[in-house]
N, C-alpha and C positions, 0 to 999 in steps of 0.2 A: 463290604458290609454283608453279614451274614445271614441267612434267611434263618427266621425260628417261628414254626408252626408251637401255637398254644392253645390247650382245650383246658375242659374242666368237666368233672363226673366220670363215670367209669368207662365211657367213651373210649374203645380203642380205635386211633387213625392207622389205614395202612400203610403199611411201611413202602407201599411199590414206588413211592418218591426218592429218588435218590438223593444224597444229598443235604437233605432238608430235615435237622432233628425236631420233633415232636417232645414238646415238656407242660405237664401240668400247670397249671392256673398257679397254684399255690406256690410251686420253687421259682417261677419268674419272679414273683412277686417278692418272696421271703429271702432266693440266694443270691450275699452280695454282685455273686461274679456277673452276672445279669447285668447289673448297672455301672459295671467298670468296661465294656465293650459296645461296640457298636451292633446295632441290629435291623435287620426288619422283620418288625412283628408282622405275621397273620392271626389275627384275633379269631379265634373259632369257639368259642365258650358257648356251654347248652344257653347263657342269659345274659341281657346285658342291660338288663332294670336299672335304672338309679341306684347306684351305689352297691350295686352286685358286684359278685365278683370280677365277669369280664368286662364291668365299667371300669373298675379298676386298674385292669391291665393293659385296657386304652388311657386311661389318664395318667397312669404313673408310667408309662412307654412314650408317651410326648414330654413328662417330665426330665425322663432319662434321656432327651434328644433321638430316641430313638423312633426308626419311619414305622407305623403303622396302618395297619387296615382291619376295620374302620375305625376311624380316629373316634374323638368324642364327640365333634362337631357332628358327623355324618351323623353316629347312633340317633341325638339329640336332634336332628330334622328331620329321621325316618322317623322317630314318636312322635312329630307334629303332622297331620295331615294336608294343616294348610300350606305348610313350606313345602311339605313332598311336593303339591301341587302345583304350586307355584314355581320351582323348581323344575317340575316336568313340560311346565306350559307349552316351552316350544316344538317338543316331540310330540305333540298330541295326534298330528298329522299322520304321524309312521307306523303308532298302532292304528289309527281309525281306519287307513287300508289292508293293515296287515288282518285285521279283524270282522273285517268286512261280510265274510262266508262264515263264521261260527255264529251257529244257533241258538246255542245256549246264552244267557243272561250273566253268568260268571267267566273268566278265565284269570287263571294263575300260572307266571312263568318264573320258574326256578333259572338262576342267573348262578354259575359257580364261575369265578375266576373273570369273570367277563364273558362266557361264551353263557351256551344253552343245548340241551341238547334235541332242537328244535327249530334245524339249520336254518330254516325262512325266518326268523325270529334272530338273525344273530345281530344283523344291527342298529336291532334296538335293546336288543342285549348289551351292547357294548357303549349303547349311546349313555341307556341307564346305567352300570357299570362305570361310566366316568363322572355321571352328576352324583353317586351314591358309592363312591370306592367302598366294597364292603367283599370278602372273597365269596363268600353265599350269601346268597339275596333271593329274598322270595314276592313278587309282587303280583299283586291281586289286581285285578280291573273289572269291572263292574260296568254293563249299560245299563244307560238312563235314559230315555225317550230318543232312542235311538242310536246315539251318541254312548261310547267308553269313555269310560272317566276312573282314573287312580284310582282304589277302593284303600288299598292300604301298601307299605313298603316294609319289609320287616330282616334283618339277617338273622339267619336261623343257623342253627348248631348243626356239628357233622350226625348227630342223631337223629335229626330230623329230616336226613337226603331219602327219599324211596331207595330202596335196595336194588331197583333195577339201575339206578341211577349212575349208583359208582362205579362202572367200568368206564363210564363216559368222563367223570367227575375227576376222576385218576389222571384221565388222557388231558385233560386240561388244564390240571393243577402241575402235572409236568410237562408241558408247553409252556404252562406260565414260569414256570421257573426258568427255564432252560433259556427265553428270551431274556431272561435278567428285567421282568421289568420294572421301572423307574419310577419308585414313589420319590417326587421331587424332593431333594436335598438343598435345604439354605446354602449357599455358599458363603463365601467367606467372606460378606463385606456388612457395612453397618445396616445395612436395609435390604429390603428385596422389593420390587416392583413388577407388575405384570401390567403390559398394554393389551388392549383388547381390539385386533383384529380383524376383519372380514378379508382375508381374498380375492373369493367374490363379487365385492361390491364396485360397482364399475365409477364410483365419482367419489372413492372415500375423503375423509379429512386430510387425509395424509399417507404422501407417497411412501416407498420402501424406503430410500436414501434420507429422508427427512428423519424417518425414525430413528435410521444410523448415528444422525447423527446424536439426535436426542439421547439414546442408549449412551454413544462414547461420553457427552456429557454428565449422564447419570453416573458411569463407572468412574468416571474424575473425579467423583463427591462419594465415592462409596457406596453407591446406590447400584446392586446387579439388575437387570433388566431381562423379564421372558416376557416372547411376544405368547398371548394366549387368544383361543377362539370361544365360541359360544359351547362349546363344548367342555370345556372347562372350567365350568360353572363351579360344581364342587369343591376346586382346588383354593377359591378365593383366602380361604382361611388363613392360606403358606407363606402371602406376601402382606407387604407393609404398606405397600401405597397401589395403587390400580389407575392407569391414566387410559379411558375412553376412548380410543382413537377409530368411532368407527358411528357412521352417523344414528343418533341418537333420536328415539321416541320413546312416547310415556308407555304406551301399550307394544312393548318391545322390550325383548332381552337385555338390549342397554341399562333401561330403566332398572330389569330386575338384577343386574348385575352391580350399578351403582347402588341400588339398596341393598345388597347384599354386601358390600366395602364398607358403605358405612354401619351399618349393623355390627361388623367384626372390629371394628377400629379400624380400620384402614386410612389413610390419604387417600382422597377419591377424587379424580376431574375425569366428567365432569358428576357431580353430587345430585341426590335427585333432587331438590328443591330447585335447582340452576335448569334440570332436563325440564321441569314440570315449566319452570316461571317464562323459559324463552322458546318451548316448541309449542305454545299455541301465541296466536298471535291476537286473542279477544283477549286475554288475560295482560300482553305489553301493551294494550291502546290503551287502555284502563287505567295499568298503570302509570303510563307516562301522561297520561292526560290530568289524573288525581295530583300528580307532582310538576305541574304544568313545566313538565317536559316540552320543548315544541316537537311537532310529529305532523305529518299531513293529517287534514283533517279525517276524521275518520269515524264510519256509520255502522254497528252492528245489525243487522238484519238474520230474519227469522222466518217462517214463510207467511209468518202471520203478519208481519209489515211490509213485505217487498213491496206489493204494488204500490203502498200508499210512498214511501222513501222513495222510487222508480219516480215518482209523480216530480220529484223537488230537486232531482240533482240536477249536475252540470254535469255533462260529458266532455270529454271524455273522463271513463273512471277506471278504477284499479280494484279487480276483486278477487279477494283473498279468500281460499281455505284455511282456516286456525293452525292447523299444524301443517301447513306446506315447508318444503327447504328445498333448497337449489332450484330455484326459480320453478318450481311447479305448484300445481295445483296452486297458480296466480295467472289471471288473466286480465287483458285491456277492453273493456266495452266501449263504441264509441256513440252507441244510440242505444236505446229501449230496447229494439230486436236482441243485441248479440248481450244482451246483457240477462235477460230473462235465460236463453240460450244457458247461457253458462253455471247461471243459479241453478237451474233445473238439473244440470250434472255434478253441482257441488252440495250440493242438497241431499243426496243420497250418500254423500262419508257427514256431513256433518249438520246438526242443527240450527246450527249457527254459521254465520258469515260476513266480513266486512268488506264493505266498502269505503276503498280510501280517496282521496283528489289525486290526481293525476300529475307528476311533479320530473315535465321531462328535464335531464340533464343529461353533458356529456360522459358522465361516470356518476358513481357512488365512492364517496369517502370509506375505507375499511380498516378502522383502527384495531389492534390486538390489544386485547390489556390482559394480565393477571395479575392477583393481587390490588386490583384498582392500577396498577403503575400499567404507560401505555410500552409499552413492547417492540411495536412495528406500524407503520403506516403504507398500505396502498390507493390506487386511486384503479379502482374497477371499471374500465371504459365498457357502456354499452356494444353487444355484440354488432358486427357488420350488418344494417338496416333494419335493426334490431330493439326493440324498446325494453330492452332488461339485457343485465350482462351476462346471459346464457340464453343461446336460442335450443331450445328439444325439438324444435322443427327440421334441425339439420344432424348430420351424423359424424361430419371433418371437425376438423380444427378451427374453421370459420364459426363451427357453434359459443364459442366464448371471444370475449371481449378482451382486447388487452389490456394487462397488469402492469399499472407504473408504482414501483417501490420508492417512498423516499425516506429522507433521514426524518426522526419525529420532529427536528427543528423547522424543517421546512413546511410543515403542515400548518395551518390558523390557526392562531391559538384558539377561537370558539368551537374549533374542531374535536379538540381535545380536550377544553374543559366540557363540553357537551357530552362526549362518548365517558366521559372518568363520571359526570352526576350519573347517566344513564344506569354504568357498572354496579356503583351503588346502590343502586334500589332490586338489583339481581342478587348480588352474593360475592365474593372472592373469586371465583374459579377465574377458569381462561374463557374470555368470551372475544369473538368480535362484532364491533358494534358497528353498522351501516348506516351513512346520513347523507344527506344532501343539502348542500348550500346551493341556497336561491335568494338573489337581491340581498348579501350580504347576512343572513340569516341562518341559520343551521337548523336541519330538523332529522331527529334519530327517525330511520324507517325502520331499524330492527336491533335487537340484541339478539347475537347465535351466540347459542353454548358449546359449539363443538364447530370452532372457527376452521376454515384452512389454513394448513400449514405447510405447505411444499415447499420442495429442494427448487431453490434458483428465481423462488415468485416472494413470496413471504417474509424468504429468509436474507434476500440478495441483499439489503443493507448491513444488517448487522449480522448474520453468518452465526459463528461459533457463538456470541456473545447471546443471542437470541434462547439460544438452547441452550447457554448452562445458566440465566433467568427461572427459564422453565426448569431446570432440574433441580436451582436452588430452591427455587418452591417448594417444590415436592421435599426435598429437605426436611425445610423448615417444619413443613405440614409433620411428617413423617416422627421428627424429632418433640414437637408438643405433642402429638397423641401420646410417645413414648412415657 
C-alpha cells in the first residue's frame, strides 16, 4: 500500500522525502485513479472545519477503504474538548512531572509524526500521537491552580510548522516512513475484535493461553482478533466488537474504553452499565434486596451512623469497600475494636460502606453465564486457614484456594436458577455470579462483570465448547449492530 501525502493552498511540501508523492486536495478528491488503488493517506490540509475541504479527504479516503491519518473520528474529538479530555485522563500523570519546572502558565507542544522536537517530551509525544493519530498536532496545556490540564488539541497544516522546525519535521517524517508504519488494516474476515490487555496486571481476568484460545475460537467464526492495551485508545473506531479482558473500574480506562465501544457501535463485554451496576457493591445490595434476591443480610453505613449500627450487630461481620474485587478492600471484624479499625481505613476511598453477616462456608459457588445461558460452574474452596478464597496476606500459591470445576449438571438446581434471576437484573454481558448455600438455601454474595477465566480452572470441563459460546456471542452481538 502506498504512502500519499495530501495538502491544500499554495503550500509547497519539501521534496527531501523520498519516495512519498505529494498531491493537492483537489486531484485526490476529483481524479478517479485515486479510488481505483490502495493507499495511505497523510492528511496535511491548511483546514479541517466541517465540511472543509480536508474533512473531506479524510471521509471520502475511509470511504475509498483507504488507511488515513487523521481519520474523521480523530478530527471530530480533537473539536470536542471534553473527549480530548477524557481521552487524555490517563496520561495526566506524565505531563504533570514532565511540567513540573516551567514557570509560565501556558505550554504548547508540537507533535509531527509522533515525535517532537523536544526529546524529554517524546513520550508523551508518542503516548498522545497514539490517542489522536494525526501526523502534526499541536497541543496546548494550560495550569489551573496548580495542576495542567488539556487547553486544547488541534492538527495544524504544514503552514503553520515554525521554520525553525522543518529540519527536525523532515528527519521524522522520513523515519516515519522508512519504518513502514502500520495504520491497522481490516483483514479479511466478517468482523474484527480487539481485547483489551494489561501485561502488567499481576491477577488479570485471564491468562495468555485462555485468550488463545478464545481468539482460535473467534477466527472459526470469522471473527479476527488484536490483543490491544490502554494505549490504544484512539484506534477503538477499527473494530467490531471489543471484549474487556482486563479488571475493570468506573473511574478507570476500562470504563472509558467501554464507553467509547459503545458510543462507536461496537460489541462490547464488558459494557458500561454492566462495569457501573457490578463494581460497587452498595448499588448490588440494593438491588438484590428491592428484587428480593436472597443475599446475606446487609447494612450500608456512613460515618454518620457507625456508631449507632456498631451498637446492634452480631459479630462476627464482613465489611465491605463498594468497589473492592479480588477479595480486597474486604475485611472480617470479630468485635467493636477491629471493626471501627477498619472503617477508619476504608472511610478515606469511600463514603460509604457495608456491612454484611458473616456466612462461613467450605467454598463459594462460581457460576459463568452470558447471555443469561450459564456457561461453566466452579466451586471456590476458601484459602488454606483462610476466610475468603484468596489470602493477600500471603505471597505463594497457598494464597488461593482450590478450584473444583463441574459439569452445569452437577450443580443444584437453586444454584443456577438463582445465579440466571441474579444475571437478569445486570444486563447480557459475561458475568460471574458468587453464592453460597447455607441450610439448603442460596444466597448471591456478588455479581462480577469481568469474571475469571483461565486455561485449565474455568475452562477444564468444557474446553473448546466454553470458548466458541463466548465467540458466538460476540457474533451474534457483532452481527445485530451490523
Amino acid at each position: 500500500m502506498a504512502n500519499l501525502i495530501v495538502t491544500s493552498g499554495n503550500f509547497r511540501w519539501p521534496s527531501e522525502i523520498r519516495g512519498v508523492p505529494v498531491i493537492q486536495a483537489k486531484e485526490y478528491l476529483t481524479n478517479p485513479k485515486y479510488s481505483e488503488s490502495h493507499y495511505k493517506v497523510y492528511n496535511l490540509c491548511h483546514t479541517y472545519r466541517y465540511q472543509g475541504i480536508g474533512y473531506y479527504v479524510s471521509l471520502l479516503a475511509e470511504a475509498r477503504n483507504h488507511m488515513v491519518l487523521p481519520n474523521v473520528k480523530t478530527i471530530t474529538d480533537m473539536r470536542s474538548v471534553s473527549t480530548s479530555r477524557l481521552a487524555v485522563s490517563d496520561i495526566e500523570d506524565m505531563w504533570d512531572k514532565l511540567f513540573e519546572k516551567i514557570e509560565s502558565d501556558q505550554f504548547d507542544l508540537n507533535i509531527y509524526f509522533g515525535k517532537t522536537i523536544e526529546r524529554k517530551h517524546e513520550r508523551l509525544s508518542i503516548a498522545l500521537f497514539n490517542l489522536f493519530p494525526a501526523p502534526l498536532l499541536k497541543v496546548s496545556f494550560q495550569k489551573v491552580k496548580k495542576k495542567w490540564i488539556l487547553k486544547t488539541m488541534n492538527s495544524i497544516s504544514a503552514r503553520h510548522v515554525p521554520e525553525s522546525h522543518w529540519p527536525s519535521l523532515i528527519e521524522f517524517a522520513d523515519s516515519f516512513f522508512k519504518k513502514q508504519y502500520r495504520i491497522p488494516v481490516r483483514k479479511k474476515t466478517r468482523f474484527d475484535m480487539a481485547i483489551l490487555v494489561n501485561e502488567s496486571e499481576k491477577e488479570p481476568p485471564s491468562d495468555a493461553r485462555s485468550l488463545e484460545k478464545f481468539s482460535r475460537a473467534a477466527s472459526r467464526m470469522g471473527i479476527g482478533v488484536e490483543m490491544i492495551d490502554r494505549s490504544d485508545y484512539g484506534r477503538i473506531s477499527q473494530f467490531d466488537g471489543l471484549f474487556i479482558r482486563e479488571t475493570t473500574a468506573v473511574n478507570h480506562h476500562t470504563y472509558r474504553f467501554a464507553q467509547r465501544a459503545e458510543m462507536e457501535g461496537l460489541a462490547v463485554i464488558d459494557d458500561p452499565v454492566s462495569i457501573i451496576r457490578c463494581t460497587n457493591k452498595v448499588y448490588l445490595a440494593e438491588l438484590l434486596k428491592i428484587n428480593n434476591i436472597p443475599s446475606p443480610s446487609t447494612l450500608i453505613i456512613s460515618k454518620d451512623n457507625v456508631n449507632e449500627i456498631a451498637s446492634q450487630l452480631h459479630f462476627p461481620v464482613i465489611l465491605k469497600q463498594p468497589d473492592s474485587s479480588f477479595s480486597q478492600g474486604v475485611s472480617k471484624a470479630i468485635n467493636n475494636t477491629e471493626l471501627m479499625a477498619s472503617v477508619k481505613e476504608l472511610f478515606q476511598k469511600s463514603d460509604l460502606l457495608l456491612i454484611q453477616e458473616f456466612m462461613p462456608t467450605e467454598f463459594d459457588w462460581r457460576i459463568g453465564l452470558i447471555d443469561g445461558i450459564p456457561i461453566y460452574a466452579c466451586k471456590y474452596h476458601m484459602a488454606s486457614q483462610h476466610w475468603q478464597v484468596m489470602n493477600w496476606n500471603r505471597s505463594d500459591k497457598s494464597r488461593y484456594g482450590n478450584t473444583s470445576v463441574l459439569s452445569l449438571e452437577k450443580v443444584p438446581e437453586i444454584v443456577i436458577k438463582t445465579s440466571i434471576e441474579a444475571c437478569a437484573l445486570i444486563g447480557r454481558g459475561l458475568y460471574g455470579v458468587d453464592l453460597k448455600v447455607v441450610n439448603d438455601k442460596c444466597y448471591v454474595i456478588e455479581v462480577n462483570d469481568n469474571p475469571n477465566l483461565n486455561y485449565g480452572y474455568e475452562d477444564r470441563v468444557y474446553g473448546k465448547k466454553l470458548y466458541d459460546q463466548l465467540a458466538l456471542s460476540f457474533l451474534n452481538r457483532m452481527e445485530e449492530l451490523r
